[in-house]
C-alpha positions as CSV (number, residue, x, y, z in Angstrom):
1,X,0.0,0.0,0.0
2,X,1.6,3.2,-0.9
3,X,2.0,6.0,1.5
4,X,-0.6,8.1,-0.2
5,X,-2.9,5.2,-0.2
6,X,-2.6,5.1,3.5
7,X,-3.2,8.5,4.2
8,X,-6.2,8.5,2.5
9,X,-7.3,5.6,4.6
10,X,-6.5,6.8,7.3
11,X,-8.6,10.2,6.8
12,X,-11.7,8.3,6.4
13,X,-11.5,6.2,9.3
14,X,-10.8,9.3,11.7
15,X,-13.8,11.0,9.7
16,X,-15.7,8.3,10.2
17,X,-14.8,8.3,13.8
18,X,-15.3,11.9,13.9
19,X,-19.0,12.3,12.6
20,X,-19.7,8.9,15.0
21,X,-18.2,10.8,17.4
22,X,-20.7,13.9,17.2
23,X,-23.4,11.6,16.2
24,X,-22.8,10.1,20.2
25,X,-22.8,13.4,21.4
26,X,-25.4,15.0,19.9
27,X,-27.9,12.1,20.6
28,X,-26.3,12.5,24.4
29,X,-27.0,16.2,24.4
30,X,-30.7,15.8,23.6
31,X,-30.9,13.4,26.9
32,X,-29.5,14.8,29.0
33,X,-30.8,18.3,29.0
34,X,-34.4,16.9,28.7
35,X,-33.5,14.9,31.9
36,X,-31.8,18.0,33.4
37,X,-35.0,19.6,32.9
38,X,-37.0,17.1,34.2
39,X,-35.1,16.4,37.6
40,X,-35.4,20.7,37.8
41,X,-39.0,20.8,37.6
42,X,-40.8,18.3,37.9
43,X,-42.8,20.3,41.3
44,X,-44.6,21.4,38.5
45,X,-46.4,18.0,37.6
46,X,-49.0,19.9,40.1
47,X,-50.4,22.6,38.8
48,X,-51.1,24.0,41.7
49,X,-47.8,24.7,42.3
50,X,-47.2,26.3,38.9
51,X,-50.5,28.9,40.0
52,X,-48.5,29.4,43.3
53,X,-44.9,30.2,42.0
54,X,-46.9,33.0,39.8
55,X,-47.4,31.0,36.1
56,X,-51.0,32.0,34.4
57,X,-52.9,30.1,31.7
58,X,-52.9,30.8,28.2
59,X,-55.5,29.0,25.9
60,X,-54.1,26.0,24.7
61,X,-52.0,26.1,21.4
62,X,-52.4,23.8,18.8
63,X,-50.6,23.4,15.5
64,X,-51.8,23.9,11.7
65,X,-50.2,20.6,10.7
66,X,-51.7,18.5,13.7
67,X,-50.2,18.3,17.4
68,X,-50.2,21.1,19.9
69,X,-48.0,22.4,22.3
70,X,-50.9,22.2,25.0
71,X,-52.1,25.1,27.8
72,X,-49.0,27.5,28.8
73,X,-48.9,28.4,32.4
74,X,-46.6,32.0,31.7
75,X,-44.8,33.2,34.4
76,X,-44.4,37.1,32.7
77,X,-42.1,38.5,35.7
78,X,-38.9,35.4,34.2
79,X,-39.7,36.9,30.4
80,X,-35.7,38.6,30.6
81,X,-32.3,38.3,29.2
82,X,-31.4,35.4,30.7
83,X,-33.0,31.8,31.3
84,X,-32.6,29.4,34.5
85,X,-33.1,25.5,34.4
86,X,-35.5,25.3,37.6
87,X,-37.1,28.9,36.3
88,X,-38.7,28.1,32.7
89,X,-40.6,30.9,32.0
90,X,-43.4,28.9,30.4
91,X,-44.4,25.8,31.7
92,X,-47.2,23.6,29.6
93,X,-49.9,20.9,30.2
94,X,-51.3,18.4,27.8
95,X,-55.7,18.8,29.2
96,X,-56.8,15.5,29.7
97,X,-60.6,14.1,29.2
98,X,-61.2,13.9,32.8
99,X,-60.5,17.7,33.1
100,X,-56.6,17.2,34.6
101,X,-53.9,18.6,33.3
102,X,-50.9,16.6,32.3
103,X,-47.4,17.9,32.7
104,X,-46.0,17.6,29.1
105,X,-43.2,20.2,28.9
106,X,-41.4,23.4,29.4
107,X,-41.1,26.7,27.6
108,X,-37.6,28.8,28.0
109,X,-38.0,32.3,26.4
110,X,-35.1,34.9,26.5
111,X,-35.7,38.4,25.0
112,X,-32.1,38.6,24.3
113,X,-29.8,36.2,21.8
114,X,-29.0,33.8,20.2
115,X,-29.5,31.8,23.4
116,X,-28.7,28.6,24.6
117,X,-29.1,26.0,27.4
118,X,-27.1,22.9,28.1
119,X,-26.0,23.7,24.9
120,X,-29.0,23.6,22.7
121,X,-29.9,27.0,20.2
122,X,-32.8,28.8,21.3
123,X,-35.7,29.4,18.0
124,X,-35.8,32.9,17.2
125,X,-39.5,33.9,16.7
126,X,-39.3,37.4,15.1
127,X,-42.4,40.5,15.7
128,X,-45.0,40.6,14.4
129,X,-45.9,37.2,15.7
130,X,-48.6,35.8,17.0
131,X,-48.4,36.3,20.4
132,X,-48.4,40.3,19.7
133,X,-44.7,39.7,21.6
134,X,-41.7,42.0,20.8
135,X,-38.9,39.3,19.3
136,X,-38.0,36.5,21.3
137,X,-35.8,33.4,21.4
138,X,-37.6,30.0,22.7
139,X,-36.7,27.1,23.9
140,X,-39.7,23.8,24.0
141,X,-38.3,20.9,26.1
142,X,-40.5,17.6,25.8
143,X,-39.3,16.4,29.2
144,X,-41.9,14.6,30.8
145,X,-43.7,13.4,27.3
146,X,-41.9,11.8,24.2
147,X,-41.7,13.9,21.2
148,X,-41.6,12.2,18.1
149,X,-40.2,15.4,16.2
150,X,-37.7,15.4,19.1
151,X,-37.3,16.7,22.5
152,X,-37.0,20.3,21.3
153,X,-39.1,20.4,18.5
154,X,-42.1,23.1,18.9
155,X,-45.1,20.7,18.2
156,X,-46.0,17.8,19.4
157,X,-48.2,15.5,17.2
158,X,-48.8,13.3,20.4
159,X,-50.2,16.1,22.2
160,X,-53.8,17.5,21.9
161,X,-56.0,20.2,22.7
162,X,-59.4,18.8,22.0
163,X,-60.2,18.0,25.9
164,X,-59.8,21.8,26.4
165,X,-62.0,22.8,23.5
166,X,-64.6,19.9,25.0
167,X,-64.4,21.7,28.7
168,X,-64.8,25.8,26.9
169,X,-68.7,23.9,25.1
C-alpha cells in the first residue's frame, strides 16, 4: 500500500470516527438536558404549584399541521435576558378528558440572543408574531412526554388540545 494510499485511509477512518463521534454526542446532548430539565422541575407535575410560584394560563396552542403544544402556564415576571433550568418561563400541560392537566413540557423564552441552554440553540421567533410579543428566542423541552419530532421540536403530534376545546362547550 503506498504512502498516499494510506493517508487516505487513514482520513476516512478518523472522519468516520469523527462524525460517530458527534453523532454520540449529539444524541447525548438531547438526553441529557431533557432529563436536566425534568429532575429541575418536575414540582410542576402539580399545577397548583405552577399557580403558586406566579405562572397564568394561556389557551391551549395547537398546531396547523396537527399536534399542539398544550395550555401554557406563563410566568411574565422570568420573560428577561437570561433563562434558569429550575425557572422556565413557560411551563405547559397536555388537558386530559377527565379535566386534569398533564405535565407535558417546558417553555424557555429569553428576549435577548441567540441563546442557549445545556448547549441547545434557542428558536428565534421574530415581531409581528402571534403572540403580539416583541422578538423573542424559545426554547420547547418535551421532558416529561416523548416527542416524536424530538425533544425540542415546537409541536408535538402526540399532544392534543381537543379535551380543552370539550371543557370551553
Amino acid at each position: 500500500m503506498t504512502i498516499r494510499k494510506t493517508a487516505t485511509t487513514l482520513a476516512a477512518i478518523l472522519a468516520a470516527t469523527f462524525v460517530t463521534t458527534a453523532g454520540l454526542a449529539l444524541a447525548a446532548d438531547s438526553q441529557t438536558l431533557p432529563q436536566s430539565v425534568r429532575k429541575a422541575n418536575d414540582r410542576f407535575q402539580d399545577v397548583a404549584i405552577a399557580i403558586k410560584e406566579g405562572y397564568a394560563p394561556i389557551p391551549c396552542a395547537s398546531g396547523i399541521e396537527g399536534g399542539a403544544m398544550g395550555i401554557h402556564y406563563v410566568n411574565a415576571n422570568l420573560i428577561n435576558e437570561t433563562v434558569e433550568l429550575g425557572k422556565p418561563e413557560a411551563v405547559m400541560y397536555e388537558p386530559m378528558k377527565d379535566g386534569k392537566l398533564k405535565l407535558v413540557a417546558v417553555e424557555y423564552i429569553a428576549t435577548k440572543g441567540p441563546a442557549t441552554l445545556g448547549g441547545q440553540l434557542f428558536s428565534f421567533t421574530n415581531a409581528p408574531n402571534r403572540y403580539g410579543l416583541p422578538a423573542f428566542y424559545e426554547l420547547h423541552v418535551w421532558a416529561w412526554k416523548k416527542n416524536p419530532k424530538g425533544p425540542f421540536a415546537d409541536m408535538n403530534p402526540e399532544v392534543s388540545c381537543e379535551a380543552a376545546m370539550d371543557m370551553a362547550h
